[in-house]
N, CA, C and O atoms as a CHARMM CRD file, in Angstrom:
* protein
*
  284
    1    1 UNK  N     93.06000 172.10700  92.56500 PROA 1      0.00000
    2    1 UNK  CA    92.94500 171.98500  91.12400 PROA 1      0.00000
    3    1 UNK  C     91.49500 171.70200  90.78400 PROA 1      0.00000
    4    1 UNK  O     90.89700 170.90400  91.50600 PROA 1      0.00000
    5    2 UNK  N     90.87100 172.25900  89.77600 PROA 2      0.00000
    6    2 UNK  CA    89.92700 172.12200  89.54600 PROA 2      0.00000
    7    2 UNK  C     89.74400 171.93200  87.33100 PROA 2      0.00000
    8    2 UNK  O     90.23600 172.77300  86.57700 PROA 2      0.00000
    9    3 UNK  N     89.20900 171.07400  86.98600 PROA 3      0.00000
   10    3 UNK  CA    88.87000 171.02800  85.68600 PROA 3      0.00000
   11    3 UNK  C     87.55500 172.51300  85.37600 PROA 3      0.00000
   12    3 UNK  O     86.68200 173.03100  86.07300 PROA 3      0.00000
   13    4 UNK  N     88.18400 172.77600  83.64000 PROA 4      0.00000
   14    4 UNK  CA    86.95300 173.78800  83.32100 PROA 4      0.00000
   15    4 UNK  C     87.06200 173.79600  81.69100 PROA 4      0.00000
   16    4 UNK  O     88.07700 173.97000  81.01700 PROA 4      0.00000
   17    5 UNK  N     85.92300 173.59200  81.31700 PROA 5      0.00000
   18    5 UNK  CA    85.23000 173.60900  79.75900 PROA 5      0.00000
   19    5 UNK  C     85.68700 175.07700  79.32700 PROA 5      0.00000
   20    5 UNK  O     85.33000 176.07300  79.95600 PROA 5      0.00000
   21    6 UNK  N     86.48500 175.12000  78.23000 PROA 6      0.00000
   22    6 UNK  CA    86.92500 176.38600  77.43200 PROA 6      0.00000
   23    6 UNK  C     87.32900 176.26200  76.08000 PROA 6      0.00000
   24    6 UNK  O     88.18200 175.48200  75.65700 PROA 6      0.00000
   25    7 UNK  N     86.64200 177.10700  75.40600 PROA 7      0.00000
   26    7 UNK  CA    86.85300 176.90400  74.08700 PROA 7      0.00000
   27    7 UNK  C     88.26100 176.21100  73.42700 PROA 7      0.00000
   28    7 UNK  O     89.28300 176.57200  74.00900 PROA 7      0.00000
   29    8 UNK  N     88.42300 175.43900  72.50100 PROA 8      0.00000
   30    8 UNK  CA    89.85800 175.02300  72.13000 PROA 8      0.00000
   31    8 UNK  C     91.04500 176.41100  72.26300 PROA 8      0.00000
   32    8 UNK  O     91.89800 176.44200  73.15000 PROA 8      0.00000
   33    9 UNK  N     90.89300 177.45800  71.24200 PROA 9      0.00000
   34    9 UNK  CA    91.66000 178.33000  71.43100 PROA 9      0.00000
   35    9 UNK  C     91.70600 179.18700  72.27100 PROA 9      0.00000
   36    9 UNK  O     92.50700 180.11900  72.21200 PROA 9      0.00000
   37   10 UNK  N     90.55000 178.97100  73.54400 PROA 10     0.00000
   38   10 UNK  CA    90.81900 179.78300  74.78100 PROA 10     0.00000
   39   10 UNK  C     92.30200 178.85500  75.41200 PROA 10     0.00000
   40   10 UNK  O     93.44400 179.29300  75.55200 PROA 10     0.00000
   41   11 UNK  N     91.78000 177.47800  75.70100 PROA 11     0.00000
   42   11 UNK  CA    92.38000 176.69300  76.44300 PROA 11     0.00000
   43   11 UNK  C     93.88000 176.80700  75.53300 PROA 11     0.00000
   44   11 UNK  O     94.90200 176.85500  76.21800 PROA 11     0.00000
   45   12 UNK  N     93.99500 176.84000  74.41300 PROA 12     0.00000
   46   12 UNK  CA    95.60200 177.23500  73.89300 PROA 12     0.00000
   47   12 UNK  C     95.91700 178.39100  74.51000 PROA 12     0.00000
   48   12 UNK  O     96.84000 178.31800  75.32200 PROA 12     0.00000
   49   13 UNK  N     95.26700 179.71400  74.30500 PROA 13     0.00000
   50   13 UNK  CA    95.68100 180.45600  74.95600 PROA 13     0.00000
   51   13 UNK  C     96.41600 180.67500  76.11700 PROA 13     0.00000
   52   13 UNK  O     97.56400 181.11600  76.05200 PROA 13     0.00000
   53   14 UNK  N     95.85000 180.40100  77.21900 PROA 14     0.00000
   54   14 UNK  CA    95.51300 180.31800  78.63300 PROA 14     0.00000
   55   14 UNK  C     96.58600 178.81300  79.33700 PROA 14     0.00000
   56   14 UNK  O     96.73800 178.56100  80.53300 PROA 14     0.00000
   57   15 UNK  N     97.05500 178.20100  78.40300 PROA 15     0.00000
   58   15 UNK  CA    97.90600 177.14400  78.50200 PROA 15     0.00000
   59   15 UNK  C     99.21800 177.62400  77.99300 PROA 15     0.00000
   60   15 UNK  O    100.03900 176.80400  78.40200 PROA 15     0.00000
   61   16 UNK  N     99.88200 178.63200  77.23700 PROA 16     0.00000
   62   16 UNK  CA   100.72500 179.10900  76.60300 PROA 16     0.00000
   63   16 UNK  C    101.42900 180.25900  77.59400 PROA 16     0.00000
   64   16 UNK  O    102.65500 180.25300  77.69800 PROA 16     0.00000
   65   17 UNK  N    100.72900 181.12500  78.22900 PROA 17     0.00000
   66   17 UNK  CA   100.60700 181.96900  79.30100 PROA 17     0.00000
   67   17 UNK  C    100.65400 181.90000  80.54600 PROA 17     0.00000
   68   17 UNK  O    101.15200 182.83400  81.17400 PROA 17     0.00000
   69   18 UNK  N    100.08700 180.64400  81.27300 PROA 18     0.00000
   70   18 UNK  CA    99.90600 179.91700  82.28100 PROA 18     0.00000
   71   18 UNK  C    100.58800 178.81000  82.99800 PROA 18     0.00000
   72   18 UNK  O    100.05300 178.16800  83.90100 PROA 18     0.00000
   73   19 UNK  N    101.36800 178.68300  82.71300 PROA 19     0.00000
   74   19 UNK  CA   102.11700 176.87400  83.77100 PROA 19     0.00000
   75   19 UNK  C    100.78100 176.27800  84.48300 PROA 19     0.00000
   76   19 UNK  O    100.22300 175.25400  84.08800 PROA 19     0.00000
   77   20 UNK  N    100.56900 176.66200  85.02300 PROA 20     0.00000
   78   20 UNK  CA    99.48000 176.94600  85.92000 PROA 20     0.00000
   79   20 UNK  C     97.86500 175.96000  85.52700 PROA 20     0.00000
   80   20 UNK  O     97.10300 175.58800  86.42000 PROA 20     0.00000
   81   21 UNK  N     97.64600 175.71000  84.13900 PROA 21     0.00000
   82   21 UNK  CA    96.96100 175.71800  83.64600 PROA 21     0.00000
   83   21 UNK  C     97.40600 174.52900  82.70600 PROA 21     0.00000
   84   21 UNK  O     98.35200 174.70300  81.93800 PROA 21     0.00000
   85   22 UNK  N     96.84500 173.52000  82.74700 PROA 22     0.00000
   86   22 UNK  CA    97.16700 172.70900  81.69700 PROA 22     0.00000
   87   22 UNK  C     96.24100 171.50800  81.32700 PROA 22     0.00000
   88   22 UNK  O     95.61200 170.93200  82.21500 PROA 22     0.00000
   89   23 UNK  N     96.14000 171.05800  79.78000 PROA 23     0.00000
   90   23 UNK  CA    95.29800 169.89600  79.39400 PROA 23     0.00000
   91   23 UNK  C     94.75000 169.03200  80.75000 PROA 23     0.00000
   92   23 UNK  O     95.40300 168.49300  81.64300 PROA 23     0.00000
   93   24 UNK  N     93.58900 169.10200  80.58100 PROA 24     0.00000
   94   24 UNK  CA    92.76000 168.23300  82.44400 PROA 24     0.00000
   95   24 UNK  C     93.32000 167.16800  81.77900 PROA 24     0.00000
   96   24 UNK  O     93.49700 167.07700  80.56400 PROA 24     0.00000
   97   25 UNK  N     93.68600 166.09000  82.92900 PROA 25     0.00000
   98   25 UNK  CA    93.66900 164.51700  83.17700 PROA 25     0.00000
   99   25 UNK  C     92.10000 163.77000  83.23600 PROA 25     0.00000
  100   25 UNK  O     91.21100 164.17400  83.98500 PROA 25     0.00000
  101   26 UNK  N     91.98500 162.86100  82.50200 PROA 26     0.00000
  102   26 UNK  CA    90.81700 161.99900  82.04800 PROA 26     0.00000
  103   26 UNK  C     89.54600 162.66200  81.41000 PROA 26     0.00000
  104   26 UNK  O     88.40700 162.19600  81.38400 PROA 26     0.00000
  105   27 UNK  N     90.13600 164.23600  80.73800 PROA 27     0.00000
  106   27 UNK  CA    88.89500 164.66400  80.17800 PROA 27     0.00000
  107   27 UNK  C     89.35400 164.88000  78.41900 PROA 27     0.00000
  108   27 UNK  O     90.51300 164.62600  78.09000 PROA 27     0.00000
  109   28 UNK  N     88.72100 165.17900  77.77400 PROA 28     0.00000
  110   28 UNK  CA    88.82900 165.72800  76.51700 PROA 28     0.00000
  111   28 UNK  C     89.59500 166.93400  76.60700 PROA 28     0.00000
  112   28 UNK  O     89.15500 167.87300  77.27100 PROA 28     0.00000
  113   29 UNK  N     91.15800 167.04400  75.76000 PROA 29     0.00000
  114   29 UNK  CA    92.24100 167.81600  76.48100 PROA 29     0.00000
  115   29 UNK  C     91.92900 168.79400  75.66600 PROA 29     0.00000
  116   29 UNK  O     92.19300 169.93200  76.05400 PROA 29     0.00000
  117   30 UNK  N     91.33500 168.62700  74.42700 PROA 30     0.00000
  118   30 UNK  CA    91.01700 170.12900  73.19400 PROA 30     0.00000
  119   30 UNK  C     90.08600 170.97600  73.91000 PROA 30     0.00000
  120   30 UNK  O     90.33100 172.16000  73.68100 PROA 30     0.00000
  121   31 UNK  N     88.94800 170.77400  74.82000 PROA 31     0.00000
  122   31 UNK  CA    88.15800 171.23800  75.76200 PROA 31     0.00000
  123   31 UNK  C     88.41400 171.37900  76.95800 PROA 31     0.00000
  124   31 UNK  O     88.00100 172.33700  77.61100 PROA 31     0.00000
  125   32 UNK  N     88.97500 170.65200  77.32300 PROA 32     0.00000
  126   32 UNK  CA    88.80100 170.74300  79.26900 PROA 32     0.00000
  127   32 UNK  C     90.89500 171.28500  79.27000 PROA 32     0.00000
  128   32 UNK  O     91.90100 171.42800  78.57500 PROA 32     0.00000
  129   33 UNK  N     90.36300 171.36100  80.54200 PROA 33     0.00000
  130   33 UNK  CA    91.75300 172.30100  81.14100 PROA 33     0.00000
  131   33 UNK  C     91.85900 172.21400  82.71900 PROA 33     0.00000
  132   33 UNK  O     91.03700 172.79700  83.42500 PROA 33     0.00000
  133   34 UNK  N     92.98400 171.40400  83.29600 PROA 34     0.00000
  134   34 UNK  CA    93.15200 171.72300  85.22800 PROA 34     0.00000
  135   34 UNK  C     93.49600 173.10500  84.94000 PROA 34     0.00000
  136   34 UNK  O     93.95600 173.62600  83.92400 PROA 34     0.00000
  137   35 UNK  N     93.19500 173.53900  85.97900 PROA 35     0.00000
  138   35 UNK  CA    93.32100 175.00400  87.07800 PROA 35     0.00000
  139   35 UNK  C     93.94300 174.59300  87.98800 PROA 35     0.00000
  140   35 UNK  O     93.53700 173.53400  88.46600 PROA 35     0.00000
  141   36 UNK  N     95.07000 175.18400  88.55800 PROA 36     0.00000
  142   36 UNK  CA    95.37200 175.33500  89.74200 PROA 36     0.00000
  143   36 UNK  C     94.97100 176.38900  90.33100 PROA 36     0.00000
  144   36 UNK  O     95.60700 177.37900  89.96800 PROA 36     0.00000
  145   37 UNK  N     94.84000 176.42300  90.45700 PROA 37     0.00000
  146   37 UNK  CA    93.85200 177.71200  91.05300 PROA 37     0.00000
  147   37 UNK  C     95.41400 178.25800  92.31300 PROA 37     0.00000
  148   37 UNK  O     96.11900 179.10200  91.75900 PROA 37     0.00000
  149   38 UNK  N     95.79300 177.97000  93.41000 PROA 38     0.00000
  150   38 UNK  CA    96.41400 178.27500  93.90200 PROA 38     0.00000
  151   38 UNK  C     97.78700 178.93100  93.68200 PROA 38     0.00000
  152   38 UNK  O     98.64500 179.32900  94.47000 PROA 38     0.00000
  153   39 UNK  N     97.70400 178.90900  92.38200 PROA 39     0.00000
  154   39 UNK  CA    98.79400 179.73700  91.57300 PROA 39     0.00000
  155   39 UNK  C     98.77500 180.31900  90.80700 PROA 39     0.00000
  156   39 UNK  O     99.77400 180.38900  90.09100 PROA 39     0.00000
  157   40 UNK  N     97.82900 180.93200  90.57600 PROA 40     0.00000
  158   40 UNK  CA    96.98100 182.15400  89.92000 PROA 40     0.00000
  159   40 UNK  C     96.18700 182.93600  90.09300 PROA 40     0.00000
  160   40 UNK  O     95.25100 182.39300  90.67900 PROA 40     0.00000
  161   41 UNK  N     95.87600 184.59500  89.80600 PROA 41     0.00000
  162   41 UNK  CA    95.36500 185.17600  90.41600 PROA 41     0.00000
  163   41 UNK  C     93.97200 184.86000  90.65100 PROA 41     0.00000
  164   41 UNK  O     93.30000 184.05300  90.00900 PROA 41     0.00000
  165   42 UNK  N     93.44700 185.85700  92.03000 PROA 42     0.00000
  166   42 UNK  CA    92.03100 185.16300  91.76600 PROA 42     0.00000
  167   42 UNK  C     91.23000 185.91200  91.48700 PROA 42     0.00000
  168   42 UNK  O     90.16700 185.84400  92.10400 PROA 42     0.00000
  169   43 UNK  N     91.47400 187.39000  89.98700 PROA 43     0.00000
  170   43 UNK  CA    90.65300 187.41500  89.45000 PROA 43     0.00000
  171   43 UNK  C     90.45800 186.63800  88.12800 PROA 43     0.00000
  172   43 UNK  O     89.48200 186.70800  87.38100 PROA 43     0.00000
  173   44 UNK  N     91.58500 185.87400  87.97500 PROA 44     0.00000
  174   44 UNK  CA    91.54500 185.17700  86.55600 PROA 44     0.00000
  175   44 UNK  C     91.26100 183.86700  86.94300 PROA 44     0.00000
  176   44 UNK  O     90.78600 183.43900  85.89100 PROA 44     0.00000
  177   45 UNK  N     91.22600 182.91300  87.75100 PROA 45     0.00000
  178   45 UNK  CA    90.46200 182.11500  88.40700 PROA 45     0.00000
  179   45 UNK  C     88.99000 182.27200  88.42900 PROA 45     0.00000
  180   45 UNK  O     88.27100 181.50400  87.78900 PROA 45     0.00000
  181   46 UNK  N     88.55800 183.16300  89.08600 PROA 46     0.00000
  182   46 UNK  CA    87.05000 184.14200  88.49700 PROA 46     0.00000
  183   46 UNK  C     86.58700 184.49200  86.82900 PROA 46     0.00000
  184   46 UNK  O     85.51900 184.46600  86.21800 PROA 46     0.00000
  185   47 UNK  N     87.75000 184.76500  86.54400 PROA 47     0.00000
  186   47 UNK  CA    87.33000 185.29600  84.98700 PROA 47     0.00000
  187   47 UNK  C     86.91300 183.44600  84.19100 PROA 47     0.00000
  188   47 UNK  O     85.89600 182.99500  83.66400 PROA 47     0.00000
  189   48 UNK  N     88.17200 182.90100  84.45900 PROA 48     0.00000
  190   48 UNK  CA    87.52600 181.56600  84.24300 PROA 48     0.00000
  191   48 UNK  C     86.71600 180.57700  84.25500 PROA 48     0.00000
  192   48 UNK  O     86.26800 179.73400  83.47900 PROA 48     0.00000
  193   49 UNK  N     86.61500 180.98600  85.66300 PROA 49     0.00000
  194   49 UNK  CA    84.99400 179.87600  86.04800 PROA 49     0.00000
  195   49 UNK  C     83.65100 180.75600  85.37200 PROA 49     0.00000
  196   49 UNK  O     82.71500 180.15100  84.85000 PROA 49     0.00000
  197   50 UNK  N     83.68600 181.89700  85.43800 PROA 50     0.00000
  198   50 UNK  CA    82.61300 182.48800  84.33700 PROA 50     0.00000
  199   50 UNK  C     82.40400 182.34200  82.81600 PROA 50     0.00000
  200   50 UNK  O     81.39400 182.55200  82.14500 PROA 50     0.00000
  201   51 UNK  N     83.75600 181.88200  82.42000 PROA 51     0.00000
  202   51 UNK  CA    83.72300 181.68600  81.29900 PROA 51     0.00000
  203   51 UNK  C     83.43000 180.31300  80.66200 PROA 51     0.00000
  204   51 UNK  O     82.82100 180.13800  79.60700 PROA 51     0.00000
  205   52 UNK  N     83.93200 179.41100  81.42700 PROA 52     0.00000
  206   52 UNK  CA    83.64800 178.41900  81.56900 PROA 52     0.00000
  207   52 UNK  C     81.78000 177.83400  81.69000 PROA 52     0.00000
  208   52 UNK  O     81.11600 177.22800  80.84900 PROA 52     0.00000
  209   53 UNK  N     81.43600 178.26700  82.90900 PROA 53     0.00000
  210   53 UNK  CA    79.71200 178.83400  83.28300 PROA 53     0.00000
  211   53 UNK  C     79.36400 179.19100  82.07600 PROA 53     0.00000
  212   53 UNK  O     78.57100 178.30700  81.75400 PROA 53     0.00000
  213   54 UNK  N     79.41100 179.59900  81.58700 PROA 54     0.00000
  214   54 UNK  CA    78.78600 180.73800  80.10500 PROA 54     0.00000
  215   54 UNK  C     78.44200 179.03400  78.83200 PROA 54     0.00000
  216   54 UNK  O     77.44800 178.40500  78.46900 PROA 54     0.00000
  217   55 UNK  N     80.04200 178.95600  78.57400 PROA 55     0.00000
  218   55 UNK  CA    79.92800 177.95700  78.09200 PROA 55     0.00000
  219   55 UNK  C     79.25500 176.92900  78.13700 PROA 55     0.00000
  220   55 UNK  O     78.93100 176.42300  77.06300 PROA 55     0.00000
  221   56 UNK  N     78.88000 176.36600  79.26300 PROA 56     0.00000
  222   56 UNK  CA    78.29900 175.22200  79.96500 PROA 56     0.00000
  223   56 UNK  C     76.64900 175.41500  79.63400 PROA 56     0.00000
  224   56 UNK  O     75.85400 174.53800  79.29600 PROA 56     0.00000
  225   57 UNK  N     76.46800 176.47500  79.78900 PROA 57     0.00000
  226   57 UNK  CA    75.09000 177.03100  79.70100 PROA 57     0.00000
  227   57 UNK  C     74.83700 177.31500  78.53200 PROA 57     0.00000
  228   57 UNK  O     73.67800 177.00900  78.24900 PROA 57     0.00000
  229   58 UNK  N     75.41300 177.77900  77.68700 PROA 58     0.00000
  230   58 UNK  CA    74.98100 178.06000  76.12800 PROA 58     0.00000
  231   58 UNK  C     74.70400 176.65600  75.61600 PROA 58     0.00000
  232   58 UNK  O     74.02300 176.56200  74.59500 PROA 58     0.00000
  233   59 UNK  N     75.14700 175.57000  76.19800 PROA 59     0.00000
  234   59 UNK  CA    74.62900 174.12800  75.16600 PROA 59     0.00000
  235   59 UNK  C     73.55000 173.20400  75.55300 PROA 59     0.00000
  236   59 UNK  O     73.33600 172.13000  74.99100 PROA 59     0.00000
  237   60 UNK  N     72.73300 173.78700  76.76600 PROA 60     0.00000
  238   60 UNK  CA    71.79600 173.61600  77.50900 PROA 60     0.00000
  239   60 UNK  C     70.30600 173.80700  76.66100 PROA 60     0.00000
  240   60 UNK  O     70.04300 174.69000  75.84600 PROA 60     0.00000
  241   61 UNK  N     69.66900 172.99600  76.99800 PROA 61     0.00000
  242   61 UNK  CA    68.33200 173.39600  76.16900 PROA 61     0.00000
  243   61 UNK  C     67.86400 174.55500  76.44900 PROA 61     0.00000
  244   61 UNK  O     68.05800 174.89600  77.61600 PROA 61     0.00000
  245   62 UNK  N     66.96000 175.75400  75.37000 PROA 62     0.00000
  246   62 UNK  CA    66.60500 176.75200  75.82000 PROA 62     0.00000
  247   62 UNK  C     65.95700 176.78400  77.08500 PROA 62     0.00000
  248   62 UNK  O     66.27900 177.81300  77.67900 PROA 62     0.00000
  249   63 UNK  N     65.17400 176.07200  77.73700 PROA 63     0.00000
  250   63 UNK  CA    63.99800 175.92200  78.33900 PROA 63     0.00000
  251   63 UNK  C     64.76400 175.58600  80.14200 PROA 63     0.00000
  252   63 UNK  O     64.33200 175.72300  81.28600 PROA 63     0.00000
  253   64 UNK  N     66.05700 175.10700  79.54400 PROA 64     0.00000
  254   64 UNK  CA    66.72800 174.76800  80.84900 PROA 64     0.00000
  255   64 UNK  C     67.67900 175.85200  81.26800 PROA 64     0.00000
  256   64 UNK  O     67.70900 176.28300  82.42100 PROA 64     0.00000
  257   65 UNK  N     68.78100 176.46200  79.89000 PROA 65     0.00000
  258   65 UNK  CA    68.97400 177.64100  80.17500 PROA 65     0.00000
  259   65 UNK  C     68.57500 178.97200  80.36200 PROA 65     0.00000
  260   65 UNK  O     69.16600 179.92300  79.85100 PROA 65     0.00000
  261   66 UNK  N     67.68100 179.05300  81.01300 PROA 66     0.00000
  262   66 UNK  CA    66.45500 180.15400  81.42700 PROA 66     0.00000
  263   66 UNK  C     67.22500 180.23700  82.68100 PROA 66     0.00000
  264   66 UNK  O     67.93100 181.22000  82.90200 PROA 66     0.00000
  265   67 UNK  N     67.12000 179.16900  83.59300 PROA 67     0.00000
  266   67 UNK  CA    67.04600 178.87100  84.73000 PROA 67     0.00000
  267   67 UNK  C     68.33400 179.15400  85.64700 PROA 67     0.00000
  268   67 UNK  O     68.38900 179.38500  86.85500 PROA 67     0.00000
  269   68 UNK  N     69.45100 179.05200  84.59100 PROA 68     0.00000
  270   68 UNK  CA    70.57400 179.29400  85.25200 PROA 68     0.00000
  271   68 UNK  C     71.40200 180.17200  84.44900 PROA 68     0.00000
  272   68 UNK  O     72.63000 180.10300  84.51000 PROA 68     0.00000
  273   69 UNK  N     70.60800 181.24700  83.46900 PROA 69     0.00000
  274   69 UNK  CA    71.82300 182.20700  82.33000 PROA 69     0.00000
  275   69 UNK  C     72.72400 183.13300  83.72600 PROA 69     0.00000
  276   69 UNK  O     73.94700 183.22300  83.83800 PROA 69     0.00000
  277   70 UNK  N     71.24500 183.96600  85.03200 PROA 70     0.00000
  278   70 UNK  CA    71.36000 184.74400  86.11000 PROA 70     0.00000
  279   70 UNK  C     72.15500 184.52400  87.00900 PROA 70     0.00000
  280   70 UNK  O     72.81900 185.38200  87.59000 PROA 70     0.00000
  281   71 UNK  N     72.16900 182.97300  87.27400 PROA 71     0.00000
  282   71 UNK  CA    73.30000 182.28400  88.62000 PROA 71     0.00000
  283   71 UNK  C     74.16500 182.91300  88.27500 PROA 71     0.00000
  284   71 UNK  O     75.24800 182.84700  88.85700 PROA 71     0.00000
């Protein structure tokens, strides 16, 4: 299991669709989201952690998100 930052109505989404997927434990539940990862495919496991990444990086100072838009 792993926690991941996703927009509110991604994380509705993706929680509605998913068992798999639900409000993270000790984080902000409108944002964050567990993964099980082991019970879901792993290109949508992938599609997630990129999306997630994206997110993470867009609220980064310009000067810092330079550095990691490419990772």
């Amino acid at each position: 299991r792993f926690a991941c930052k996703l927009a509110p109505e991604r994380n509705d989404e993706l929680r509605e669709h998913y068992g798999a997927i639900t409000p993270a434990f000790h984080w902000n539940k409108k944002h964050w989201s567990d993964v099980y990862y082991t019970l879901l495919s792993t290109e949508l496991v992938e599609a997630i952690i990129r999306e997630s990444h994206q997110l993470i990086i867009s609220t980064l100072p310009k000067a810092v998100r330079a550095k990691y838009q490419n990772a």
